[in-house]
C-alpha positions as CSV (number, residue, x, y, z in Angstrom):
1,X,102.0,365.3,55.9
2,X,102.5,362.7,53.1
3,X,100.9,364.6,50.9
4,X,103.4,367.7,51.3
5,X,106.2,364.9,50.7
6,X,104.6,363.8,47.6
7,X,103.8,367.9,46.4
8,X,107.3,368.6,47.5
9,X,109.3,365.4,45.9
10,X,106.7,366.5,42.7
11,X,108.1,370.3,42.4
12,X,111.3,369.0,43.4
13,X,111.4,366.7,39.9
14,X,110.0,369.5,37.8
15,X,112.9,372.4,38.9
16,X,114.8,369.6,37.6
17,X,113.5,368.7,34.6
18,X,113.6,373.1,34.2
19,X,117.4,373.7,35.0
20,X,118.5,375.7,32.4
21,X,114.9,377.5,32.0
22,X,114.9,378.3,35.8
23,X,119.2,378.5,35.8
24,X,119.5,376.8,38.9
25,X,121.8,373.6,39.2
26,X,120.3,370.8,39.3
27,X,121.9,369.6,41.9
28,X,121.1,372.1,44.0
29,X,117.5,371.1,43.9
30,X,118.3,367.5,44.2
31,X,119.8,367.7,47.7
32,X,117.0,370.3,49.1
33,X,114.7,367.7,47.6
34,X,116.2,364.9,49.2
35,X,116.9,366.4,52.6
36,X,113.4,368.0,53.2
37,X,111.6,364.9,51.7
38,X,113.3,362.7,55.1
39,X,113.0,366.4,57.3
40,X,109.5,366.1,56.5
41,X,109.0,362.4,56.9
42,X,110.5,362.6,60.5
43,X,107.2,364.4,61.8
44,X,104.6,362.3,59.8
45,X,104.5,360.1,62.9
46,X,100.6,360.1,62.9
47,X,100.2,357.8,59.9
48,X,103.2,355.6,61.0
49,X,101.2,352.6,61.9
50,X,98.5,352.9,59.3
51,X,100.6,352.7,56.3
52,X,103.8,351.3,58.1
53,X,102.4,348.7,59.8
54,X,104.5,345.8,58.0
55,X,108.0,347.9,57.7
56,X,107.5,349.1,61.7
57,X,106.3,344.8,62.2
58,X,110.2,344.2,60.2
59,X,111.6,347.3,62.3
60,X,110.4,346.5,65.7
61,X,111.7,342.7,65.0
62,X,115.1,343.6,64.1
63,X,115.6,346.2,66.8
64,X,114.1,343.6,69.1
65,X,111.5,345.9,70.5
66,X,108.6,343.9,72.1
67,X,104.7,344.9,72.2
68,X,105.6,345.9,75.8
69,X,108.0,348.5,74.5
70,X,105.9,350.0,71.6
71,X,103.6,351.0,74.1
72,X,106.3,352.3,76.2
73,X,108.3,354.3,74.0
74,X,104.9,356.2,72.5
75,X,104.3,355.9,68.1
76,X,106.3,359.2,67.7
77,X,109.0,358.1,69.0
78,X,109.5,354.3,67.8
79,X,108.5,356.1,63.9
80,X,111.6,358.7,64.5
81,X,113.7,355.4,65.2
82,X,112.3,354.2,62.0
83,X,113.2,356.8,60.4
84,X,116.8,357.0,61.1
85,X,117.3,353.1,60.5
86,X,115.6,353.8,57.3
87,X,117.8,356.5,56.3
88,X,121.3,354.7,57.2
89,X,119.9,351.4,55.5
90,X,119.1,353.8,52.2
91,X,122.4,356.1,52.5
92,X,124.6,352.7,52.6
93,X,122.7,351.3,49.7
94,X,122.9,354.7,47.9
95,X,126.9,354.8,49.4
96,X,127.6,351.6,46.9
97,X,126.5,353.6,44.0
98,X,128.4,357.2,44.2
99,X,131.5,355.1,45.7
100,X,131.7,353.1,42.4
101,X,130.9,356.0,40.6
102,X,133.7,358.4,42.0
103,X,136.2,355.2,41.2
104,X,135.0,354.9,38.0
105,X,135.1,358.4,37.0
106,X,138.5,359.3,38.0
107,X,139.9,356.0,36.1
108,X,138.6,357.3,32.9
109,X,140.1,361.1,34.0
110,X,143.3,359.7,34.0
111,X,143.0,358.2,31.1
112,X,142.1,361.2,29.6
113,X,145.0,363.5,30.7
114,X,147.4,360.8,29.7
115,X,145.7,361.3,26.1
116,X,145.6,357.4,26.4
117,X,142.0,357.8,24.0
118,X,143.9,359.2,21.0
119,X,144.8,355.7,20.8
120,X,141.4,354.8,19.3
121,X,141.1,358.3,17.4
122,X,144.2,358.6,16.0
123,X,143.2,354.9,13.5
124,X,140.1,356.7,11.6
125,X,141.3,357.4,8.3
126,X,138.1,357.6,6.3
127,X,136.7,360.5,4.5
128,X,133.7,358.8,3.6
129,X,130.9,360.8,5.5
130,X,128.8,358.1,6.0
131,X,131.2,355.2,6.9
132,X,132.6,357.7,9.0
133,X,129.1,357.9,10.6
134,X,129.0,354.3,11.0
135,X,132.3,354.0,11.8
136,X,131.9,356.6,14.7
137,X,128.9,354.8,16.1
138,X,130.3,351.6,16.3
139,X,133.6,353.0,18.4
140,X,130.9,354.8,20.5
141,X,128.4,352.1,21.3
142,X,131.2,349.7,22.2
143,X,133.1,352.1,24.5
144,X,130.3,353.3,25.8
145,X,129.8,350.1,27.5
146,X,133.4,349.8,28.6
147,X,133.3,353.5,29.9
148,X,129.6,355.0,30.4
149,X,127.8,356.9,28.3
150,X,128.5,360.4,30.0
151,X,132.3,360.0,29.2
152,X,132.1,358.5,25.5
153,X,130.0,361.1,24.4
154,X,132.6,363.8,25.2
155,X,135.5,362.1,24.7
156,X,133.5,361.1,20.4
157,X,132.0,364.6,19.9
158,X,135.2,366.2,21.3
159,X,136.8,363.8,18.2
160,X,134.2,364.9,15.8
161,X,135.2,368.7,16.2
162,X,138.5,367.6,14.6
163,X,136.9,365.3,11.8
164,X,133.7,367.4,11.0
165,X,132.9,370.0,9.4
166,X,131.0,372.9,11.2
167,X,127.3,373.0,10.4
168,X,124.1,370.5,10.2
169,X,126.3,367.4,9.8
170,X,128.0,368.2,12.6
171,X,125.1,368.0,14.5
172,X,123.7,364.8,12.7
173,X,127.1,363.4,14.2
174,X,126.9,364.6,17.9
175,X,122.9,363.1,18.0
176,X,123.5,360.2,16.7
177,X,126.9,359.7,19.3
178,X,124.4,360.3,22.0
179,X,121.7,357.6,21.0
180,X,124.9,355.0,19.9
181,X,126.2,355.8,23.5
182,X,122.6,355.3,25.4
183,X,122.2,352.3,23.2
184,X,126.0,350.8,24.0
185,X,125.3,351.3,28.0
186,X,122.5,349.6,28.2
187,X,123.4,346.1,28.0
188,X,126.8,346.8,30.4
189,X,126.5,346.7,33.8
190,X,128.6,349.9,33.5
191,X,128.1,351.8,30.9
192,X,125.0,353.3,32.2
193,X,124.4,354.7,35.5
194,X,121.1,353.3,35.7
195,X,121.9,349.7,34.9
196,X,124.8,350.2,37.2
197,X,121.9,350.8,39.7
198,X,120.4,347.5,38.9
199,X,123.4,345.5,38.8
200,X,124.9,346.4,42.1
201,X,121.2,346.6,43.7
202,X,121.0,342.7,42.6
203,X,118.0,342.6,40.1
204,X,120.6,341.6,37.1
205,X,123.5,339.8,36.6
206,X,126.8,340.5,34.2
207,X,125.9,337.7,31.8
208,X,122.2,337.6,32.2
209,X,122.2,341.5,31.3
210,X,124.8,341.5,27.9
211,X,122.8,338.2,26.7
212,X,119.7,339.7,26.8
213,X,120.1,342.8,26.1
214,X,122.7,343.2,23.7
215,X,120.9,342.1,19.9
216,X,118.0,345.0,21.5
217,X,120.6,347.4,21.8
218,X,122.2,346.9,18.4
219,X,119.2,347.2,16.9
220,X,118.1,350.3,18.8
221,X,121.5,352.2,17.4
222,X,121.5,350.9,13.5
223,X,117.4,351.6,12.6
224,X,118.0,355.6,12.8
225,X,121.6,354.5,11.9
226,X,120.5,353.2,8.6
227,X,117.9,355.4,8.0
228,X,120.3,359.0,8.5
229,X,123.0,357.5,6.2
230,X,120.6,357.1,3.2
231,X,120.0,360.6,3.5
232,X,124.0,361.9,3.8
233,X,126.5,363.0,0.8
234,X,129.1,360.5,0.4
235,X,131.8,363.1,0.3
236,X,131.3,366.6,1.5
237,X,133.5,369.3,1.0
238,X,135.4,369.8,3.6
239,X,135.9,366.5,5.1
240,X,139.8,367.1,5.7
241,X,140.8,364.0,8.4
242,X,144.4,363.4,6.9
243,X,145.5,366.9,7.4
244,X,144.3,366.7,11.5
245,X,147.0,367.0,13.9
246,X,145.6,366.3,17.7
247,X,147.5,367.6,20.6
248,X,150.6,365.3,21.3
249,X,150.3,363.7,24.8
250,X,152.3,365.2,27.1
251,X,152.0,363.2,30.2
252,X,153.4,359.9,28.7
253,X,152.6,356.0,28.9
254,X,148.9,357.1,27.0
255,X,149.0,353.2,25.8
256,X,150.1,351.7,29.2
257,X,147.3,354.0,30.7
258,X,144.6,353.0,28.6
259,X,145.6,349.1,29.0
260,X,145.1,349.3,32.6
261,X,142.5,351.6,32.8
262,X,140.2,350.0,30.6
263,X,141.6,346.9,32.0
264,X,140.3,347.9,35.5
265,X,137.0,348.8,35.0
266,X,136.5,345.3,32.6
267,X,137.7,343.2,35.6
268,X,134.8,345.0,37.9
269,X,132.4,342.4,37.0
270,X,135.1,339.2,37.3
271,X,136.4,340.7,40.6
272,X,132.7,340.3,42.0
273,X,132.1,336.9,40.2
274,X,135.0,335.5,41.9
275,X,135.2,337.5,44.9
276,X,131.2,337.9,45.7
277,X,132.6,341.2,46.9
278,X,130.4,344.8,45.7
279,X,131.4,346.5,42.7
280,X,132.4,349.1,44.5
281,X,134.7,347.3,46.2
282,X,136.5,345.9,43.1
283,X,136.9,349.7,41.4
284,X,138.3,351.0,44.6
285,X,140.9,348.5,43.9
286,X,141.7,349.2,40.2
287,X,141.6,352.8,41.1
288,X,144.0,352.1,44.1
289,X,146.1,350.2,41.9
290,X,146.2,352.8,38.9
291,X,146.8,355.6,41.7
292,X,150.5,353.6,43.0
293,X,151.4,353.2,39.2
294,X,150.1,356.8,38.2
295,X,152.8,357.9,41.2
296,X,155.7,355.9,40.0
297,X,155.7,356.8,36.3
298,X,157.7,359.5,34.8
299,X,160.1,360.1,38.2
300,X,162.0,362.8,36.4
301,X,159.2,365.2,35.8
302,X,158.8,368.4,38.2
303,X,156.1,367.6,41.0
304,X,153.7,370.0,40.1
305,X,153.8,368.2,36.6
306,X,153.6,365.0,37.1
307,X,150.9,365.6,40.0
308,X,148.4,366.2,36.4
309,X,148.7,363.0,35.5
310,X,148.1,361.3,38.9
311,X,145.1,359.9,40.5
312,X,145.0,363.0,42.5
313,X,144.5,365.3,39.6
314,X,142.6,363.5,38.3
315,X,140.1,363.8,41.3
316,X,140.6,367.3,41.3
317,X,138.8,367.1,37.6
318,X,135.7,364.8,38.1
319,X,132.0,365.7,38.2
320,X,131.4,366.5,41.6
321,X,127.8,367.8,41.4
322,X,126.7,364.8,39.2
323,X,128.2,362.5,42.0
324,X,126.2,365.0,44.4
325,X,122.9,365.1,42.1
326,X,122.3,361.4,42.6
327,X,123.2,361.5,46.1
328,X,119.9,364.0,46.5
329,X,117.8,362.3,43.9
330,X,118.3,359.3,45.5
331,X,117.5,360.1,48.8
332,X,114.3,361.2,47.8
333,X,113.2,358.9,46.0
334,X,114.4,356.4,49.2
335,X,111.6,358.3,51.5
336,X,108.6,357.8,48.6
337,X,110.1,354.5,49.3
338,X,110.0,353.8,53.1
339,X,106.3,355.6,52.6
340,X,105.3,352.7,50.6
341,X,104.5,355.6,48.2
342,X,105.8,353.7,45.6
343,X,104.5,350.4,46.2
344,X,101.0,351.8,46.2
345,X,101.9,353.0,42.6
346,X,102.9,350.2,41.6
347,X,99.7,348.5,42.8
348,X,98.1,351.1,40.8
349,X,100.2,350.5,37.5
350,X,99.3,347.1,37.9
351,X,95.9,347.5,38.4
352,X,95.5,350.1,35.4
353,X,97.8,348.3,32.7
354,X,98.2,344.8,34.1
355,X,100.8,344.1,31.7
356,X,104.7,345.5,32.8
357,X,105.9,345.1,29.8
358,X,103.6,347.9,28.9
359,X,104.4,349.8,32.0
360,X,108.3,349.8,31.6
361,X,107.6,351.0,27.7
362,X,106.0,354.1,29.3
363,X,108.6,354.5,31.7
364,X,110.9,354.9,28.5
365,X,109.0,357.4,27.7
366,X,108.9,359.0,31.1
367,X,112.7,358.7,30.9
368,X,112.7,361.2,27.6
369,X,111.4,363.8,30.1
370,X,112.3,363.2,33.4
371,X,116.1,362.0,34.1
372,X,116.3,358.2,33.8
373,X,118.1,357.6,37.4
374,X,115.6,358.7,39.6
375,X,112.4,356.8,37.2
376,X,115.4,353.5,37.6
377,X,115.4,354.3,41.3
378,X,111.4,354.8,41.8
379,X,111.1,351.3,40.1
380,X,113.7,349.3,42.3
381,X,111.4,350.8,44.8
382,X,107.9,349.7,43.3
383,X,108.9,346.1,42.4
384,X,110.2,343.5,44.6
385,X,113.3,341.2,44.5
386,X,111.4,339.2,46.1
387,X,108.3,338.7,43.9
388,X,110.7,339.7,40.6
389,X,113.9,338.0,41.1
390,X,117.0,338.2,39.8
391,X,117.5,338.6,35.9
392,X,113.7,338.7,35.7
393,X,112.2,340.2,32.6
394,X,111.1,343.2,34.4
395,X,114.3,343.9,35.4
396,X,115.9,343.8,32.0
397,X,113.7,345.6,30.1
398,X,113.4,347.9,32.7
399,X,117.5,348.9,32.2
400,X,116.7,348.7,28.4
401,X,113.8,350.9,28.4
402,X,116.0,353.6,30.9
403,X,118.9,353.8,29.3
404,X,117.5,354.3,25.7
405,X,114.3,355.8,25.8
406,X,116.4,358.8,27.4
407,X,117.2,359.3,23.7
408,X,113.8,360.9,22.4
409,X,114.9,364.2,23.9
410,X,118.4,366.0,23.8
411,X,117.7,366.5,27.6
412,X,116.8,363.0,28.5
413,X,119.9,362.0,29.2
414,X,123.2,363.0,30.5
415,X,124.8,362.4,27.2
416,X,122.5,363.9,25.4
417,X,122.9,367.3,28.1
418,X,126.7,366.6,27.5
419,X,125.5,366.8,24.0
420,X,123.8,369.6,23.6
421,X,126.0,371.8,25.6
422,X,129.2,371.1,23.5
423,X,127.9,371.4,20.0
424,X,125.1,373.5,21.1
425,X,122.4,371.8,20.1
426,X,118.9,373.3,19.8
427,X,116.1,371.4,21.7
428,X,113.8,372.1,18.9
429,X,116.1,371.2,16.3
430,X,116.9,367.9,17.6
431,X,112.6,367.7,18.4
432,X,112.7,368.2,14.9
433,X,115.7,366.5,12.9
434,X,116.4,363.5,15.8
435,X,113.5,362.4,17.7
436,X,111.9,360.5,16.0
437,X,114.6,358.3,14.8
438,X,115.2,358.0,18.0
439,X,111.8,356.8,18.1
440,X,112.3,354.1,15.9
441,X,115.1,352.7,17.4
442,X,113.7,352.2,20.9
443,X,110.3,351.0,19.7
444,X,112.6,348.2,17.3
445,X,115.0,347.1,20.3
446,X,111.9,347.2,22.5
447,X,109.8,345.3,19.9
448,X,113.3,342.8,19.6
449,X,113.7,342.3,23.2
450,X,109.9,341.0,23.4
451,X,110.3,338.9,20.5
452,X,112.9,337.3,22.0
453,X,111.7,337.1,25.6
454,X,108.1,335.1,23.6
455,X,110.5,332.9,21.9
456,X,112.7,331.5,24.6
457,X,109.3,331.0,26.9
């Protein structure tokens, strides 16, 4: 029966990795994934104590069941009471996550409809094709870490439709926005969805994280940074940014929302310093407390208009499915781990490599293939707090290697999907034109972060 978990968790990962060849949501196939992976794991009762025997030992402990009742109850049923305490524990761990995500997505949505971002857009004045390059990367890797990754990359390549001309550089533009915004979430606790999964799953820290992290990040954005502007015209014809009139916001109080929205997902990682309380917890509140301001401004407007540029519009605009898809990816990949699946591969790993610094390079590349927040989720699974403990190498390389190795590949990443579907981005051209400066700029922050790691031993 484990095996069919494994062969169906296995095809499961691959119709995911195919979504747009197979043209079914991703999703979808997520949550069927999930679900049957746990379905299945309720009637694999025969191997329970054989490969259980230290989770049923913890189990049996905490639901105070005695040697007396094990033999009572029977194996089949004490494993399907295992099985639903492993599935609650997992759903509220996995609960944490899409709660702070929802929070955090609907902040930056009403942002957005206030037109609070044209704040930042509206000050590049350049016509310079590469400083605009530069210039754009800079605004993108930094925001990205305030925001995520996801979000900057539309909200830049939605800005580069307006400052760019139509063509190759175009594209140039929108690749190099989606390896500047992988690079800029990786050292933020969020501004990637996968070091989001670390932070509030207790294997990093806020400061640990941006100290580490942040010089290998850098460096992972300028090398194919430096290396595309040598080969760009100074001033190409059609670079016309003067003359570009974005749409005037019609909500209101774009500054004011900005402030306070930015403002409350920066105070995220202060609230739990002082507080010791979740993330989640913390952007709940800054969501709460945009949503009562959001109500009160702009009184005079007509209901139905002002209710656009409220909280509850705003959650009426969010990614649903992509709060959903990690909801069934998750899930899965919580049954490999209540299987010990993945603590027999990482026994394996170790055993074949040894070396995790080598492991967690290859997961990198994994992450260029398979989406990052399921290989972040496997790994929580295969390593333990216990043995690696908080802000331990493992852990931070592990969120470097994730969130930028996604980069190889226009689908190995959310921003890069984001990407590709606004500016409609060929897979081969990018193969062709952007991988491997991609490449080069996770092999250099890698090769930086090690360096640095050596040197402070």
């Amino acid at each position: 029966m484990y095996a069919l978990i494994i062969v169906v968790f296995i095809i499961g990962y691959i119709g995911i990795a195919l979504e747009h060849t197979i043209n079914v949501n991703k999703t979808a196939i997520a949550i069927v994934t999930g679900i049957l992976c746990w379905t299945l794991f309720m009637f694999a009762w025969e191997n329970s104590i054989l490969s259980l025997s230290e989770d049923f030992s913890v189990f049996l402990r905490q639901m105070d069941h005695s040697q007396d009742n094990h033999q009572e109850l029977g194996i089949e049923e004490l494993h399907r009471e295992f099985v639903i305490h492993s599935l609650t524990e997992h759903l509220g761990a996995i609960s944490q996550i899409l709660f702070f995500l929802i929070g955090a997505m609907t902040i930056v949505e009403l942002v957005d409809s206030h037109r609070g971002f044209d704040f930042i857009t509206d000050r590049i004045k350049t016509k310079d094709q590469r400083i605009l390059l530069w210039v754009v990367c800079w605004i993108t890797f930094f925001l990205s870490a305030v925001l995520d990754n996801l979000t900057t990359t539309i909200v830049m390549v939605t800005l580069i439709r307006k400052l760019v001309p139509k063509g190759e550089t175009k594209l140039f533009f929108a690749s190099m926005i989606v390896i500047a915004a992988n690079a800029g979430g990786a050292w933020s606790p969020i501004g990637d969805v996968t070091t989001t999964m670390l932070w509030i799953g207790g294997q990093i820290t806020t400061l640990s994280i941006v100290k580490s992290l942040f010089v290998p990040s850098v460096i992972c954005m300028l090398a194919p940074l430096m290396v595309l502007s040598f080969t760009m015209k100074r001033n190409p014809q059609g670079l016309t940014i003067d003359s570009i009139q974005l749409e005037k916001n019609q909500g209101g109080n774009g500054k004011l929302m900005l402030f306070l929205g930015v403002g409350a997902l920066v105070s995220v990682p202060v609230f739990k310093t002082l507080t010791h309380m979740p993330p989640y917890a913390g952007i709940l509140l800054g969501l709460g407390l945009l949503w009562i301001i959001s109500e009160l401004i702009n009184p005079e407007k007509d209901e139905a208009i002002r209710k656009k540029y409220t909280v509850a519009g705003a959650l009426s605009r969010i990614d649903v499915p992509s709060v959903l898809f990690f909801l069934g990816i998750l899930l899965a990949v919580g049954s490999l781990e209540s299987m010990q699946v993945l603590n027999q591969l990482a026994a394996w790993l170790d055993q074949t490599f040894g070396d995790q610094r080598i492991i967690i390079t290859l997961i990198g590349f994994l992450s260029a293939v398979v989406d990052n927040v399921p290989l972040v989720a496997a790994s929580m699974g295969m390593y333990d707090l216990s043995l690696f403990t908080t802000d331990h190498m493992v852990w931070q390389y592990l969120a470097y290697c994730a969130g930028t190795g996604g980069s190889m590949l226009i689908i190995g990443s959310a921003a890069g999907v984001a990407a590709m579907g606004m500016e409609k981005i060929s897979f081969i051209w990018y193969v062709r034109k952007i991988s491997w400066l991609a490449l080069i700029g996770y092999l250099s922050g890698a090769g930086i972060y090690i360096l640095m790691q050596s040197a402070a031993q």
